[in-house]
N, C-alpha and C positions, 0 to 999 in steps of 0.2 A: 738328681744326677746319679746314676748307673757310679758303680763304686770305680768299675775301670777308667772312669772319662772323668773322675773325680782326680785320678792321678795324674791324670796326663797332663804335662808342662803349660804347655796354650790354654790350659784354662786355670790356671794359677795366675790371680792377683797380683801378687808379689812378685811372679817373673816379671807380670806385664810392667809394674811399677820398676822394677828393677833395670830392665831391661829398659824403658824412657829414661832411666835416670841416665844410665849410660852414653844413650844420644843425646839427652840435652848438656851432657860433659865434653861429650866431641865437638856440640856444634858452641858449646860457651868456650874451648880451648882457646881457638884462636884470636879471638874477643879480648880475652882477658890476659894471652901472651904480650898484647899491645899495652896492657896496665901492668905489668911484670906480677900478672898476680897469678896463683894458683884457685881454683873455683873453691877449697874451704876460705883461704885466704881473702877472698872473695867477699864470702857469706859473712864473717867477722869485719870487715870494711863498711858493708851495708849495715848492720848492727850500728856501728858507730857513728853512721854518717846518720844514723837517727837518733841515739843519744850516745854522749860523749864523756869520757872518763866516769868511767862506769868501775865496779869492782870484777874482778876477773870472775867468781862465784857466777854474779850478774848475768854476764857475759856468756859464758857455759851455759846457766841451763835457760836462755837466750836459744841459744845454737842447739840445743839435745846433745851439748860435749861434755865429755868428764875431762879435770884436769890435767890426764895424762897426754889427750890428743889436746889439748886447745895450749897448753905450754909450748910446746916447738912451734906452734901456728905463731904464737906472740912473740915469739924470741926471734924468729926468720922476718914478722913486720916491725918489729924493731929495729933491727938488724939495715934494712930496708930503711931506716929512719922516716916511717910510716904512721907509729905511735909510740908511746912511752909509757913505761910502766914504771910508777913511783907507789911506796907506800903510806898510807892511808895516815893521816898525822892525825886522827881522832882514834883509829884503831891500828897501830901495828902491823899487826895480823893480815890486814886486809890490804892486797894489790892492786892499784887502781890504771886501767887503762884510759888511755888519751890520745887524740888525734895530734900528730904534730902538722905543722905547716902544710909541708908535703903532703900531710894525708889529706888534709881538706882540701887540697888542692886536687888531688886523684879523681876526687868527685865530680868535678865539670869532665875532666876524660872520661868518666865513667856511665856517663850519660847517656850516649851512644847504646851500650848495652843493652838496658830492656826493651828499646825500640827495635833492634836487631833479631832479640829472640822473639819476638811479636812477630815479623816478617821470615824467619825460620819455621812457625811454626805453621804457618797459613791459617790461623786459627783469626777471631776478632776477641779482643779485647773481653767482649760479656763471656764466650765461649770458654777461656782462659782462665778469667775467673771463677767460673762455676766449676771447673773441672778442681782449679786449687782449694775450693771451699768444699770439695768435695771430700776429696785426699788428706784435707787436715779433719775436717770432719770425721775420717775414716782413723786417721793417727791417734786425734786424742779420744778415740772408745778404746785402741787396741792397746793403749796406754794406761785407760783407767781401770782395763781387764789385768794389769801389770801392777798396779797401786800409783801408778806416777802422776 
């Protein structure tokens, strides 16, 4: 690729990526306004509704979060009486998040969900996942070029 068309926006990866992330945040907005969640708040639900009371450590790099964003995520689904964050009676140190009632409950509402972005996306199911098995494919080289 010609070093000019190398610069040019439309052919950057990263916008393209960047720029779906954005529509799949528009079109999950409304979705997830019905669960009172916000789409990180979201992601950390999911996390949970697959394994539960987990330590917050866990959790983060779970998500690709450091401490400083994933704290206000837990304190607002707290908050929410969503989950509960108690500390670890073998360690101290370590904070352990948990589903409460409500949040396991969330889950049958939440169900709806990926059925919805399947049908936003006009895409099938095999198409969807090859593209994601792509994209992570693509994260964790540009992560192992990072040391992570």
């Amino acid at each position: 690729m010609a070093a000019d068309q190398a610069l040019r926006l439309d052919n950057q990866i990263c916008f393209a990526v960047y720029s779906t992330a954005h529509a799949f945040n528009r079109v999950y907005k409304p979705l997830l306004d019905r669960l009172g969640l916000t789409y990180p708040q979201y992601l950390v639900m999911l996390a949970l509704w697959e394994r539960d009371d987990v330590p917050v450590k866990d959790l983060g790099e779970r998500l690709f979060l450091d401490s400083g964003t994933l704290t206000p995520l837990l304190k607002r689904l707290e908050a929410a009486d969503l989950i509960k964050r108690t500390r670890s009676t073998a360690d101290e140190r370590q904070v352990l998040i948990a589903l409460t009632a409500q949040g396991h409950a969330l889950r049958d509402k939440a169900k709806s969900v990926p059925q919805s972005i399947l049908a936003a996306s006009d895409c099938s199911v095999r198409e969807l996942m090859a593209m994601k098995n792509e994209i992570v494919a693509l994260r964790d080289r540009l992560n192992a070029v990072l040391g992570e």
